[in-house]
N, C-alpha and C positions, 0 to 999 in steps of 0.2 A: 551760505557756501559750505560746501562738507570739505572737511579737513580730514587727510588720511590721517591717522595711526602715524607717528614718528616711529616708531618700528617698524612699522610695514614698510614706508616707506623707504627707510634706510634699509632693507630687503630687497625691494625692487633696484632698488640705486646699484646695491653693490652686485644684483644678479643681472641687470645691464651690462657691466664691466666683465662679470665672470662667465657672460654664454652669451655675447655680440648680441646684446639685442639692438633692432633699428629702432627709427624715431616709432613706425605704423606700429610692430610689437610694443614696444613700451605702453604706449598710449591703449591700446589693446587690454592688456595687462593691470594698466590705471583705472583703465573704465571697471574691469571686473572687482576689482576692489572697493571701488567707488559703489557696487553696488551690492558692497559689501557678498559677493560670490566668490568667499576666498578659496576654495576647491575648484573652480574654474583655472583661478589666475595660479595656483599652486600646481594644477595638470598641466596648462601653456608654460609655466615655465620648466619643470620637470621634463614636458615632451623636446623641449627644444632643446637643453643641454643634453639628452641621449641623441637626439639628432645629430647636432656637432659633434659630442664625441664618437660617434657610429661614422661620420663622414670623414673625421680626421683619420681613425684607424683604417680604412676603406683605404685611402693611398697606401697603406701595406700591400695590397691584395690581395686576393682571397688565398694562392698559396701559402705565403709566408703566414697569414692569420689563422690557417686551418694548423696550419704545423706548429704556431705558438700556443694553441687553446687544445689541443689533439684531437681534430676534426679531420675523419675522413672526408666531409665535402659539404657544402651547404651553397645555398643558390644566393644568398645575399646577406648580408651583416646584418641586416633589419631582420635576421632570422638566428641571429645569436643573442641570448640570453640579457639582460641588463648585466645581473652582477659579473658577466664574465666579459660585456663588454669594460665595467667597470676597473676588472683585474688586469684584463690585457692593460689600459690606458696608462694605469699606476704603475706595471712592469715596462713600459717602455719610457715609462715617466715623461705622458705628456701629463700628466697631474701627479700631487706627491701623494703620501699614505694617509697623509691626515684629510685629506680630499679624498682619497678612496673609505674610510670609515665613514665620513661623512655622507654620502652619496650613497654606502652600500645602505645605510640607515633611513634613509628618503625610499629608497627601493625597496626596502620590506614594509615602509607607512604606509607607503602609496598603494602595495600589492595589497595590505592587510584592509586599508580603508575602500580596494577596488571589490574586497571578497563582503563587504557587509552593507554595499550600495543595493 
């Protein structure tokens, strides 16, 4: 039987709790680690908490959003940047600042590890 990582999985555990994942996601998620494809299960989770927080901010709508970020107009949130989706969340404090450092720092790994695939 393969035993995860006690780190990993205390990772998974607590990124359950912090970006609603379901039972399908978890499990999802478990399996890529299980096969040891930790860039798979690090991109599924990373896409998923820019998801919700792109969905939570999304009930602003796009006026109030364009006027908080200084956007003349954009067609959809999926079309504004990470880190500034990151800043609005932190300024409306649906996350605190130690979650916006944290997250802005995922988002320059992820970009820096997307530029040397």
């Amino acid at each position: 039987i393969y035993e995860i990582n006690p780190v990993i999985r205390e990772w998974v555990r607590t990124s359950e709790c912090s970006i609603c994942l379901n039972d399908k996601e978890q499990r999802k998620i478990e399996s890529a680690l299980k096969m040891e494809a930790y860039d798979m299960a690090t991109e599924y989770v990373w896409s998923r908490t820019m998801n919700i927080l792109r969905d939570k901010i999304s009930l602003l709508g796009n006026d109030l959003i364009g006027a908080m970020l200084g956007y003349n107009s954009f067609a959809s949130v999926r079309d504004i940047p990470e880190e500034s989706i990151i800043d609005l969340c932190a300024d409306i404090k649906l996350i605190n600042n130690t979650a916006r450092l944290k997250l802005k720092s995922h988002s320059e790994l992820a970009h820096i590890s997307n530029i040397y695939k």
